[in-house]
N, C-alpha and C positions, 0 to 999 in steps of 0.2 A: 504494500500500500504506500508505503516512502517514497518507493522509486519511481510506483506512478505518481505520485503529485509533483516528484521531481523534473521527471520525461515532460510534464506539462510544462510548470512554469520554464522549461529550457524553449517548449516551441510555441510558447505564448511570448518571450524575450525575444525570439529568433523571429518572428510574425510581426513584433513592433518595428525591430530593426529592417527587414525587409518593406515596409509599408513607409520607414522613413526613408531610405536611399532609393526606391524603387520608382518614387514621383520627377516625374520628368521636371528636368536644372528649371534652376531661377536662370533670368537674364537680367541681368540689371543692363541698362542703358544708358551713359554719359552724350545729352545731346548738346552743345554747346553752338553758339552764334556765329552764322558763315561766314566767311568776310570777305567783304567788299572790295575783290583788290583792283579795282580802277578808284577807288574812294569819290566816286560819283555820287555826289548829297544828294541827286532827285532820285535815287533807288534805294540811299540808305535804310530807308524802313524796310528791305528785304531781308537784312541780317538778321533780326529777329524774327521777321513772319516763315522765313524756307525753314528755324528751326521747331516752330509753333506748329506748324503743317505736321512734321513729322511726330515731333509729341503728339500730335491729335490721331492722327494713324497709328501709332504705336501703343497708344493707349484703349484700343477696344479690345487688345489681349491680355488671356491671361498669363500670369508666371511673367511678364514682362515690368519691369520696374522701371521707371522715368527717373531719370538724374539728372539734376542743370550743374550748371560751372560749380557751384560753392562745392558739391559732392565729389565732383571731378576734383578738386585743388586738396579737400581731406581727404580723398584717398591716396592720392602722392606726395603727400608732407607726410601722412603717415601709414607706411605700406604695410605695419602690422592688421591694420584692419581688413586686409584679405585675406590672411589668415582666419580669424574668426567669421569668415563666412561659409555657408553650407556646402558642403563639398558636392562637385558638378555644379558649382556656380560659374556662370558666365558672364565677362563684364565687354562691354562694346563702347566704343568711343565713335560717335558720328561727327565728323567736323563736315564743314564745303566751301568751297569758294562757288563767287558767281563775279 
């Protein structure tokens, strides 16, 4: 009778861990502002709007996580915090010019 309750709680812990790594990765997303490289002031407003477009798009999924610059800049000042993230996490950098 031990060794069944043991056999269990082994693949009741083996069921949780499977059910944790099993879910398809996070993506996180770093989108940051395209730049402008004619520095043409009558389009300026695009630098923000091409990366709003994409936020907007990338935001009807799931498991996709939106990042602006501030996120982008704490995770390179401090690179331990990709350490503490879920393993098969994904992280993506969108920049662009126009």
């Amino acid at each position: 009778m031990f060794m069944l309750s043991k056999i269990k709680s082994f693949f009741s812990v083996m069921s949780i861990g499977v059910l944790l790594y099993a879910s398809p990765p996070v993506l996180n997303v770093y989108v940051i502002p395209f730049d402008n490289i004619n520095n043409d002031v009558a389009i300026g407003w695009l630098t923000d709007a091409y990366s709003e477009m994409v936020n907007a798009e990338l935001s009807k999924y799931d498991r996709i996580y939106l990042k602006d610059k501030s996120g982008l800049e704490e995770i390179m000042t401090n690179r331990s915090l990709l350490l503490q993230q879920r393993p098969g996490t994904k992280n993506l950098l969108v920049l662009g010019k126009f």
